[in-house]
C-alpha positions in Angstrom: 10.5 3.9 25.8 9.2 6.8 27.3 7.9 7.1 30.8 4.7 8.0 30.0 4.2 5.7 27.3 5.7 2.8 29.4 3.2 3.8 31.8 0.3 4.2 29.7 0.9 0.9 28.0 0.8 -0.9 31.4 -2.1 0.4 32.5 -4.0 -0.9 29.6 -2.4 -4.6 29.6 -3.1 -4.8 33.0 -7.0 -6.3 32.1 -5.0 -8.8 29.8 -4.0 -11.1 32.8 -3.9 -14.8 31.0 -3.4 -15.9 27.8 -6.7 -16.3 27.4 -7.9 -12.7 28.2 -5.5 -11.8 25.8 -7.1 -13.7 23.0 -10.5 -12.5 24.5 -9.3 -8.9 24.1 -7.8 -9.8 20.0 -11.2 -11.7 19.2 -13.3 -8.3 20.1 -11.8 -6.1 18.4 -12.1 -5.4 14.4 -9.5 -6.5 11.9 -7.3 -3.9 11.1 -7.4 -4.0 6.8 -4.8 -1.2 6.7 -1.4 -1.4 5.5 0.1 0.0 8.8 1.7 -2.3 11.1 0.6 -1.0 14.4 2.6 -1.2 18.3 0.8 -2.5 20.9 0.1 0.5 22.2 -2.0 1.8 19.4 -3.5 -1.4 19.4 -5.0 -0.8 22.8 -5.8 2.6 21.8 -7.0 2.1 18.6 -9.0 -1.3 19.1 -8.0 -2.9 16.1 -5.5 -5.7 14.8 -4.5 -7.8 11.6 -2.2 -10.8 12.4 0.9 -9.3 12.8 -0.4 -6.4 15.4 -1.7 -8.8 17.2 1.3 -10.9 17.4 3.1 -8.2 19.0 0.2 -7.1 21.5 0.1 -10.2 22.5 3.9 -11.2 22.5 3.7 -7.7 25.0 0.9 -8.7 27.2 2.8 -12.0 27.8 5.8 -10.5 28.8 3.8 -8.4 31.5 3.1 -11.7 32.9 6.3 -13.1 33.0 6.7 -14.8 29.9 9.6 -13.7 27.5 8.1 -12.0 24.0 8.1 -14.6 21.4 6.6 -15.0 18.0 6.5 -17.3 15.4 5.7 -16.9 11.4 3.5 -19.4 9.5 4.6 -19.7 6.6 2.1 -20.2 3.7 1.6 -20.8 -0.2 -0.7 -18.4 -2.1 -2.2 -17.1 0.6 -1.1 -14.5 3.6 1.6 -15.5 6.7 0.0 -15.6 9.9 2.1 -14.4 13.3 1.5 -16.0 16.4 2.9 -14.9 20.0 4.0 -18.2 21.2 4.2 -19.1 25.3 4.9 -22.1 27.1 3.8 -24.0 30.4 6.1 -26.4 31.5 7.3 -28.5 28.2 4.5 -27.5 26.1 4.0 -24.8 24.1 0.8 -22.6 23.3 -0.7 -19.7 20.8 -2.4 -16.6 21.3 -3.3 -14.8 17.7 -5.0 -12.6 16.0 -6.9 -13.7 12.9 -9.3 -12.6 10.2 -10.3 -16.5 10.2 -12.2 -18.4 13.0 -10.2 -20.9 13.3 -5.9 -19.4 13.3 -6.7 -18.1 16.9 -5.6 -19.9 20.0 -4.0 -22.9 21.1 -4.2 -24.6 24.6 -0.3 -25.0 25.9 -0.3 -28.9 25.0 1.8 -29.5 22.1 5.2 -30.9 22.5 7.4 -29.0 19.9 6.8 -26.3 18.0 6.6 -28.0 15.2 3.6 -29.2 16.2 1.9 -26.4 17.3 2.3 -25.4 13.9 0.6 -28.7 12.3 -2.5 -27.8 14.4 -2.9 -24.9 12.5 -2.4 -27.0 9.2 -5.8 -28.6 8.0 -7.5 -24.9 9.1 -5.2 -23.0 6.9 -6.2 -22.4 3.7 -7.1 -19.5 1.4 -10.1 -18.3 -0.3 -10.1 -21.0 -3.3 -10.4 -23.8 -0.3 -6.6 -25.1 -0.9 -4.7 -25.7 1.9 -1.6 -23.3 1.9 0.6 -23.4 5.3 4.1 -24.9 4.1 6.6 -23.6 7.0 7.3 -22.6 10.2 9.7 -20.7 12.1 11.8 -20.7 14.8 11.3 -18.2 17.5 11.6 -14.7 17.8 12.2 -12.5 20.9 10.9 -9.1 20.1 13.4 -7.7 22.9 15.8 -7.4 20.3 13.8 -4.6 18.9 13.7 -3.0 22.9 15.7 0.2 21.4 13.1 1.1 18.5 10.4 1.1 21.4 8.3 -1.2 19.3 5.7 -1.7 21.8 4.7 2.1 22.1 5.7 4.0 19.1 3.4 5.6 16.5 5.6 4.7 14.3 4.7 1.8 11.6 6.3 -1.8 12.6 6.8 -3.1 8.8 10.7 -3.5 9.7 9.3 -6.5 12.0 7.0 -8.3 9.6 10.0 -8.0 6.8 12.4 -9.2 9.4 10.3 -12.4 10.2 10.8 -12.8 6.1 14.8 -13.7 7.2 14.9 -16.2 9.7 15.1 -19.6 9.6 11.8 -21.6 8.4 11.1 -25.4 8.6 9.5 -27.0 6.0 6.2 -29.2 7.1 5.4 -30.7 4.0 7.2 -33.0 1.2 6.3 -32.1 -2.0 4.5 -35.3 -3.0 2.8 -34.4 0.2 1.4 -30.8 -1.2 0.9 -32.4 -5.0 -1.7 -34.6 -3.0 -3.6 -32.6 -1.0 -7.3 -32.5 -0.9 -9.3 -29.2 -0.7 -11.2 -28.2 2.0 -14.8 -29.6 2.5 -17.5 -26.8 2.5 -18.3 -26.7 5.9 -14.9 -26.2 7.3 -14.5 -23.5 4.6 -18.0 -21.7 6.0 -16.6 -21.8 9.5 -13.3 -20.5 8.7 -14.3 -17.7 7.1 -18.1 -16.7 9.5 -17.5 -13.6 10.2 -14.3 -12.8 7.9 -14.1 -9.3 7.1 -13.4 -9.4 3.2 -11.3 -6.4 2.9 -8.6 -8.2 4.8 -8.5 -11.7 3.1 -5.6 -12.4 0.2 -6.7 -12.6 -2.8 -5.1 -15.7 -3.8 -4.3 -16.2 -7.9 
């Protein structure tokens, strides 16, 4: 990382001073429907973010304050992963994400495991034909290890990180008489999950 860039980028996290001004800063700006997977530098810069850009601003803002750079990957059926930076206070973990949806965003540091952080996200999850899709989780994944390709200032695309979350190890959360029996998602949760949804940047599930 360049000095420059390394000084740039901290001079626009320094705003992002809590989880929850992080998530304030990913809930205002527009959802990025391209296909580029942006650093969090450009994300600054450019003011806009799909999931996994926002993952990684995030998982960067957090580290500014101390916390290592971690994200998880949902895992889901028919319908689009979701990335979330993950952070923990004491023995619980929390979420800060970025999300096309209403309700895939944030999560309070409360839950025990991560496991079940990731059932909280479970009966919001679900895709455009109101079935409920998350399946997996995974463990964590410190973004250091990318430290040498600069991945939090380059203007270079980031899809080597979104295809690497595609390798490690996911835990199932369902049994498959558990998915055979699920119930679809009553209307109003559907209306609220998708308010505001910007349609160019849903999956368009079969």
């Amino acid at each position: 990382m360049d000095k420059s860039s390394a000084t740039e980028l901290r001079r626009l996290l320094k705003p992002l001073s809590s989880p929850i001004k992080i998530q304030a800063f990913l809930d205002s700006v527009p959802y990025n429907t391209t296909k580029r997977t942006l650093s969090p530098l450009l994300v600054l810069k450019e003011k806009m973010a799909h999931c996994m850009d926002g993952g990684l601003l995030a998982a960067s803002a957090l580290r500014r304050l101390g916390y290592p750079p971690l994200i998880v990957d949902l895992s889901a059926e028919n319908d689009d992963d979701h990335i979330i930076a993950v952070f923990r206070e004491g023995n619980s973990w929390g979420a800060i994400a970025k999300s096309n949806t209403t309700v895939l965003r944030f999560r309070e540091p409360v839950y025990h495991s991560l496991r079940e952080l990731a059932m909280s996200y479970f009966e919001m999850y679900y895709n455009l034909n109101g079935h409920k899709t998350l399946r997996s989780y995974s463990r964590t994944m410190d973004l250091s290890r990318f430290d040498n390709h600069n991945w939090e200032t380059t203007d270079d695309d980031l899809e080597f990180i979104g295809n690497y979350t595609y390798t490690v190890r996911h835990y199932p959360l369902l049994t498959k008489n558990q998915i055979l029996s699920l119930n679809s998602v009553p209307k109003y949760l559907y209306d609220a999950g998708f308010a505001g949804a910007d349609i160019d940047g849903l999956y368009k599930p079969i």
